[in-house]
N, C-alpha and C positions, 0 to 999 in steps of 0.2 A: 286420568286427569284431563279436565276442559283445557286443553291450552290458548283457547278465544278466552276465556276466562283469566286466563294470567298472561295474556298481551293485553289485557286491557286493565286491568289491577296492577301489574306490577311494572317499572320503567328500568330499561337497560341502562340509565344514568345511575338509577340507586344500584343494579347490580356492580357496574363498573366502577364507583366508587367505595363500595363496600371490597373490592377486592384491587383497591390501592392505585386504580385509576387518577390523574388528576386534570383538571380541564384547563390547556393553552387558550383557546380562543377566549374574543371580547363577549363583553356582556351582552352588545346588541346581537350577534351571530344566530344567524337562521341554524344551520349546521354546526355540533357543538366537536370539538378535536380535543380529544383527551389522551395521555400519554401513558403512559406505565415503566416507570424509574426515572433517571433524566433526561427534561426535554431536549440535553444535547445529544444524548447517545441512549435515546428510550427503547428499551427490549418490545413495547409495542406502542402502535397509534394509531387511533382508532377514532373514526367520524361517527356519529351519532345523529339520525335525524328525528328529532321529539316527535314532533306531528304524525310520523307512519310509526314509531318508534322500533325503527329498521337502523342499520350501522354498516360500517366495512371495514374492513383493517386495512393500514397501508402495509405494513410489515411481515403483514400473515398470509396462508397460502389462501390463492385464487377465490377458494368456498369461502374464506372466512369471510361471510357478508351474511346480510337477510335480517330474520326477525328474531325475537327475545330468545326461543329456545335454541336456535343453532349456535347465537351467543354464548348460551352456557356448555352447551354440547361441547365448542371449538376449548371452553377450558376448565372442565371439571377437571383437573386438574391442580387447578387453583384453589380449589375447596376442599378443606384437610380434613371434614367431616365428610365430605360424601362416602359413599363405600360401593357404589355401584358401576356400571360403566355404560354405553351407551345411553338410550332416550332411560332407562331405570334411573341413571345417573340425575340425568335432567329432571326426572319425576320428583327424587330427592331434596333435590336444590330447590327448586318451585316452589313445593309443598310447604317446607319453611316459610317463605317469601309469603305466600298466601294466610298463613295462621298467624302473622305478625313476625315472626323468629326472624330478625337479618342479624345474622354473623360476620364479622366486619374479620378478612384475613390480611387486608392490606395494611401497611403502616400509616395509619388512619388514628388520629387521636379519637374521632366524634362523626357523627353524620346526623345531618337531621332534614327531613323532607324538606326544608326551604332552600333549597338550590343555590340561591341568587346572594347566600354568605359565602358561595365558595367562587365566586363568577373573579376574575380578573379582570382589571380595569382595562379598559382598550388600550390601545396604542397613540401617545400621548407624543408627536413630538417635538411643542415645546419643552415637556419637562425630560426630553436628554439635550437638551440643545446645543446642536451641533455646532464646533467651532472648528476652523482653521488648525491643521497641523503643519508642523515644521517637519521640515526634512532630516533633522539629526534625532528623531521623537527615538529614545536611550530603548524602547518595547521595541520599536520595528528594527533599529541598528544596531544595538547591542545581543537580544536575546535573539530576535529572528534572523539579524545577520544579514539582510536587505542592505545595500549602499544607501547613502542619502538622494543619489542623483536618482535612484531606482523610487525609492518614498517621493521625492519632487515630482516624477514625472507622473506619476498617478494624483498624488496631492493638487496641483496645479489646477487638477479639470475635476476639482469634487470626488472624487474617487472614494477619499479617506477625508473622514472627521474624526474628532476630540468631542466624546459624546460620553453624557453624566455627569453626578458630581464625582466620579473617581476619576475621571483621563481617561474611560476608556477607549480603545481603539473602534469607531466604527464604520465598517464598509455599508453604507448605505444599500439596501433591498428596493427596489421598483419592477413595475410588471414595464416587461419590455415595451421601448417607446415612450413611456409614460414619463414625468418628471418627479411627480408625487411619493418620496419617502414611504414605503408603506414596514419598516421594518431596520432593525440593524444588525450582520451580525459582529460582534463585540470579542475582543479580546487583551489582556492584559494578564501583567506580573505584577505580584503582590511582593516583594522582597523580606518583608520582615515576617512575614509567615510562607517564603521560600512558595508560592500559590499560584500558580497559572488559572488563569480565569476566562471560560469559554462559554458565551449564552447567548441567547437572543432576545430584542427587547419584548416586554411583557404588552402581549395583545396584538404581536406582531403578526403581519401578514407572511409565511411562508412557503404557503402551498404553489401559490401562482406568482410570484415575485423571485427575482434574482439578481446577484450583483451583478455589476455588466459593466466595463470598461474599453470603451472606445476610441480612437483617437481619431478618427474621420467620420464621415456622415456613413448614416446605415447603408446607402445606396452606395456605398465605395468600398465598405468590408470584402475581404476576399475570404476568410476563412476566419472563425470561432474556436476557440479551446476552451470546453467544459473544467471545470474542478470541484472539488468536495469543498475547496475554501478559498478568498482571496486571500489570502496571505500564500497559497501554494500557487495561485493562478502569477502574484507580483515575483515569486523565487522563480518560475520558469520564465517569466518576460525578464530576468535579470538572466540566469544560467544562459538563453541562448539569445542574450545578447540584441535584444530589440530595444527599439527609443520611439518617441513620439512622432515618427513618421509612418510607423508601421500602418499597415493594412489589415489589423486583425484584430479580433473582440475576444477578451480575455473574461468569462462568465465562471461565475461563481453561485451552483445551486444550493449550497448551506449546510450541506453532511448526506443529504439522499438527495434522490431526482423526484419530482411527480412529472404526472400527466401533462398537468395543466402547466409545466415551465418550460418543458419541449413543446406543447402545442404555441404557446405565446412567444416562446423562441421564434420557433420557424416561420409566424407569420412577417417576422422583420427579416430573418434570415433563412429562405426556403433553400434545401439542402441542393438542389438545380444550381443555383448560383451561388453559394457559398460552400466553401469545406468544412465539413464538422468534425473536427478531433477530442475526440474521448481523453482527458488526460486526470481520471480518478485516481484515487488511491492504490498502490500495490499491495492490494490485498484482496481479501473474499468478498468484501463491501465492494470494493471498488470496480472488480472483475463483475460482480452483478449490477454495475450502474451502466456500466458498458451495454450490455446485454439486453437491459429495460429502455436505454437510450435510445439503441437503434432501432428496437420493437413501436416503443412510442413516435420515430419520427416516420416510421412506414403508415403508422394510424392504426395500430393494432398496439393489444392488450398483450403484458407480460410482468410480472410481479418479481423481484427479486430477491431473498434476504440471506441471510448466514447468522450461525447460530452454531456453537458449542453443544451437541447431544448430551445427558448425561453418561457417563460412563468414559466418553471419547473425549480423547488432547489434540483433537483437529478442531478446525470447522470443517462446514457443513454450507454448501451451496444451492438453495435451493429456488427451481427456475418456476413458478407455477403459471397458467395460462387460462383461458375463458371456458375452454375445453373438459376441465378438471384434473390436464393432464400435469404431472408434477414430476421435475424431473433433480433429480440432485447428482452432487460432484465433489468430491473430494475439494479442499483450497488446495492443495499441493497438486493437484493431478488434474487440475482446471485450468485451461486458456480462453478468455470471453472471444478473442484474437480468430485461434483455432474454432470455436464454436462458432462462430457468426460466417468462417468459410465455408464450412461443412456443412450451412441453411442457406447457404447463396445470397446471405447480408452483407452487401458492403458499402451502404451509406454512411457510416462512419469510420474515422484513422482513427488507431488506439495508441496512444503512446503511455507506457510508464515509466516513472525513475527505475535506474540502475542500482538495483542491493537496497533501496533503502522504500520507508513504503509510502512517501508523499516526497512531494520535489522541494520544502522548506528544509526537510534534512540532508537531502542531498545538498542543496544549497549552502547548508552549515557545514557539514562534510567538505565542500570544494574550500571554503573559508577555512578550514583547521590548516591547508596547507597554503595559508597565505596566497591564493593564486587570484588574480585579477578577474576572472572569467573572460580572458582576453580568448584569443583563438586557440591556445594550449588548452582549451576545455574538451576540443575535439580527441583528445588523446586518453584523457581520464577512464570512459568507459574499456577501452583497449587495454590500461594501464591494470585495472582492478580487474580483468577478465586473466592475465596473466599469472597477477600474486592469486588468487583464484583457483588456478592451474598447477601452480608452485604448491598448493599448502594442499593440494588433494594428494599429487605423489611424496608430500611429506620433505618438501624442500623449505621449511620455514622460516629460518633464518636467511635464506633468499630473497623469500617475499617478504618478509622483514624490512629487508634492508633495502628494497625496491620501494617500501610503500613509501618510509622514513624519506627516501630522496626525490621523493613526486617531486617535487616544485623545481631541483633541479633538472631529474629527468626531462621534463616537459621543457624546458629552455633549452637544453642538448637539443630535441627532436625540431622543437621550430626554426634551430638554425641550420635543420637537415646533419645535425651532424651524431656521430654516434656517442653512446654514452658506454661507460664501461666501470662496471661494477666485481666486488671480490667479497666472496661469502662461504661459508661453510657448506661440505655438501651432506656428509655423513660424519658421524665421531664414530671408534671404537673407545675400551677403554686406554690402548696404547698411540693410537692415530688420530690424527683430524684429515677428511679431505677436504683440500679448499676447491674452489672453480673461481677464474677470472672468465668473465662473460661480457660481448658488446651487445646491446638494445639499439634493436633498427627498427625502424616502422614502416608495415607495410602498408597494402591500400587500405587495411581496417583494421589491423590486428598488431600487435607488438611482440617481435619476435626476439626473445635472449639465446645467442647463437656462444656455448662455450668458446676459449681463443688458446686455455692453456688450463693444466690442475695439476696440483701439484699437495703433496702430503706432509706434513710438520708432525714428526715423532714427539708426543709430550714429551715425555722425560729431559729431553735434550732440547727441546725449541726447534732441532736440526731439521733445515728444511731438504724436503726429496724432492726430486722433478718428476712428476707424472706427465709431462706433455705426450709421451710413446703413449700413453693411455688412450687420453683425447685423438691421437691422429688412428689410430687401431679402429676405434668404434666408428668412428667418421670413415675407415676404407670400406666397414662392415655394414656400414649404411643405417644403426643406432643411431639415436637420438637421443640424448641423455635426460631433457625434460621430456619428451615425449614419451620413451617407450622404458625410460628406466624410472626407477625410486629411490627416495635415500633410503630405504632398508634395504635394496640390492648393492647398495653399494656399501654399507653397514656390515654384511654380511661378507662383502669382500675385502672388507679391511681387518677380518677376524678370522676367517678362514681361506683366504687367497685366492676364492672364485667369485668368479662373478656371474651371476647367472639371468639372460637372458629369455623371454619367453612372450610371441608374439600369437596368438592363437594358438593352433596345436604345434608350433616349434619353440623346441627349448635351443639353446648353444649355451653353453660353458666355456669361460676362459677361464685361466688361471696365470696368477702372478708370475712375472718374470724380473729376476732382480741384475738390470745392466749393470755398467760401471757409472754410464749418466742419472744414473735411474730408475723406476719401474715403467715396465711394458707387460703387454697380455699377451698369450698366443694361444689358441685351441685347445683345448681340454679332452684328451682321448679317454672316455672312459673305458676301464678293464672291464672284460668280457666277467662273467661269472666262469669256474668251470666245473663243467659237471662229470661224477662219479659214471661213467658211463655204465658201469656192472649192474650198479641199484636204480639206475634211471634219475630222471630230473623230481 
């Protein structure tokens, strides 16, 4: 097959829209960006230049770029008739193309050679025209859980409009420095069709534009926090607790990073003089934005994405570079953190929420337990590291009962005083063991240190005193959250030992019933003996 012949006959627009491609950019755009699913959360996006009728994917690994046939090449795949696989594959595909045959596999009603009925109108922005929000706006305080003072202090300096005919929420996009709206991204609830609602304006600029909130002049910034969105960039400027004196730029890239919005960054904010903190999402995306972050602000190339394989219930991290070298990683078994020491990168702080995988739900999280985000926020991470700890060796009703009293816990610690809590440790079907325990805090961690336990016989309610228990393991240098579980201690409420085991030592105690109560003492086990005549 001539393939000068079919780069010049056939266009990567008609291929990529016959396989359900759709084109974001405005009508006037030299360079055409077309998506594949949705433009908020598109499985691919891909630039297209008509005149070389060359392309490159932002999504895809490092090769995915070039002329008409590498296009098809990176997704025969996507053609349910092909049957062949490499350049055969391509020869397949073509050939059609070339005898008139396009088979349209995307969710495409129609196509037809006139392009310009499928062009979307530029980016218009009188017709979302931005209004003035208020600080109690029921989307940012009620559903995202933002305070009003947190909505003001952004509101106040343009931050946030009221844009569309629906209300919707917009964080205004501009190319850094610039004052020029080139974009919006938008969000809102729909209530009567229960509908969260997340897009950007149509013909908007994304690639080189960013949200960006400032409260001093650029030359007074000391440090930047990236995010996947402003709504996560305004829950971390509330969670830790900033106000409009600060000294930092809260920047919001729109769900990915490119090139060109670190490059534009860093000429207002060159990483010499400013701190750049990574603060994406806690996930596989977000762990790859970290990673393309710091690549892009050294001035070097590095692609990131993640993707479900078939077959597989992970993702899939995959780091691709100019090289052709492509390296992937498990999401569970991935740190961007650890990978950028291990290259000797460290122009950028990375920070993630704690348990949850953007800092709006952590935010909602600190709201469920009514807590102010006053200084008692310092404890929370400590606090959920612990119930954490409790639910691994099976102490659940513990951490149960820990989580339930966050709000008071944290008042106990900040007036340094201890808190003391009473909870199940193990059940048999005849026993319950309870534990009384105080919470002290240390330089970074929250320690529940047992004080007394004590047993309640179902049958009777009758309480027994275990304290000889607690002070026994405390001579023997046990730990009871640390080195024991409630099924060791499940076990000893049903068969009278209890059994210890820290590497390769075991200890056994067994029950001892005082006149106060129970207590343990060492467990000798019998020897075996053996039949000396017939041997062992």
């Amino acid at each position: 097959m001539d393939y000068d012949e079919c780069r010049a006959k056939i266009s990567i627009i008609d291929i990529a829209e016959d396989l359900g491609y759709t084109r974001i950019s405005g009508r006037q755009a030299t360079n055409l960006t077309y998506v594949l699913g949705t433009p908020q959360n598109p499985e691919d996006e891909i630039v297209i230049f008509p005149k070389k009728n060359t392309y490159f994917s932002r999504k895809g690994s490092f090769d995915d770029k070039g002329e008409l046939t590498k296009f098809v090449l990176k997704r025969l795949h996507m053609f349910s008739y092909c049957t062949q696989q490499g350049y055969r594959g391509v020869n397949e595909v073509l050939s059609r193309y070339m005898t008139g045959e396009r088979i349209v596999t995307g969710n495409v009603q129609s196509r037809t050679k006139d392009h310009t009925q499928n062009y979307i109108k530029e980016f218009n922005l009188n017709y979302w025209n931005p209004r003035p929000i208020k600080k109690d706006n029921p989307y940012l305080t009620v559903q995202r859980k933002l305070s009003p003072q947190t909505v003001e202090d952004f509101a106040n300096r343009l931050f946030i409009y009221q844009v569309g005919k629906n209300n919707h929420i917009g964080f205004p996009f501009r190319k850094p420095s610039q004052m020029e709206i080139l974009n919006f991204e938008m969000r809102n609830y729909f209530a009567e069709t229960n509908t969260n609602y997340k897009a950007f304006a149509t013909g908007g600029d994304k690639a080189q534009s960013c949200w960006m909130a400032n409260f001093v002049p650029f030359d007074k910034v000391t440090d930047i926090y990236l995010f996947e969105s402003a709504i996560d960039a305004m829950s971390f400027y509330e969670i830790n607790h900033y106000t409009k004196e600060t000294t930092c730029a809260f920047i919001s890239t729109g769900g990915y990073v490119t090139k060109s919005q670190i490059e534009n960054i860093s000429r207002i904010f060159p990483s010499d003089k400013v701190k750049w903190n990574c603060c994406y999402d806690n996930d596989a995306s977000g762990n790859g934005f970290d990673i393309t972050t710091a690549y892009y602000l050294k001035g070097e190339e590095c692609k990131a994405f993640a993707r479900t394989n078939t077959g597989d219930t992970y993702k899939t991290i995959y780091l691709s570079f100019p090289d052709g070298n492509t390296q992937t990683f498990k999401e569970d078994a991935f740190s961007s953190g650890e990978y950028l020491k291990q290259h000797s990168i460290d122009n950028v702080n990375i920070i993630k929420p704690s348990r949850y995988k953007d800092w709006n739900e952590l935010l909602v999280y600190y709201k469920r337990f009514d807590l102010n985000l006053g200084p008692g926020m310092k404890f929370i991470p400590a606090i959920e590291k612990t119930i954490s700890q409790l639910n691994l060796r099976g102490y659940e009703q513990l951490a149960n009962s820990i989580s339930s009293s966050t709000k008071e816990l944290v008042d106990s610690l900040l007036e340094q005083a201890n808190y003391c809590i009473s909870a199940p440790l193990a059940e048999s079907g005849a026993y319950t063991l309870m534990v009384d325990c105080n919470i002290f805090m240390g330089l970074d961690t929250m320690v529940p240190v047992p004080s007394n336990l004590y047993v309640i016989e179902k049958c009777t309610q009758k309480k027994i005193s275990a304290h000889a228990i607690n002070e026994f393991l405390k001579k023997e240098y046990i730990n009871i959250f640390r080195d024991m579980s409630s099924s060791d201690f499940k076990n000893f409420l049903e068969k009278d030992i209890l059994t210890y085991t820290k590497g390769a030592v075991e200890k056994n105690f067994e029950k001892v019933i005082l006149t106060f109560g129970w207590s343990l003492k060492p467990s000798i086990l019998k020897k075996k003996s053996f039949d000396l005549e017939h041997g062992i």
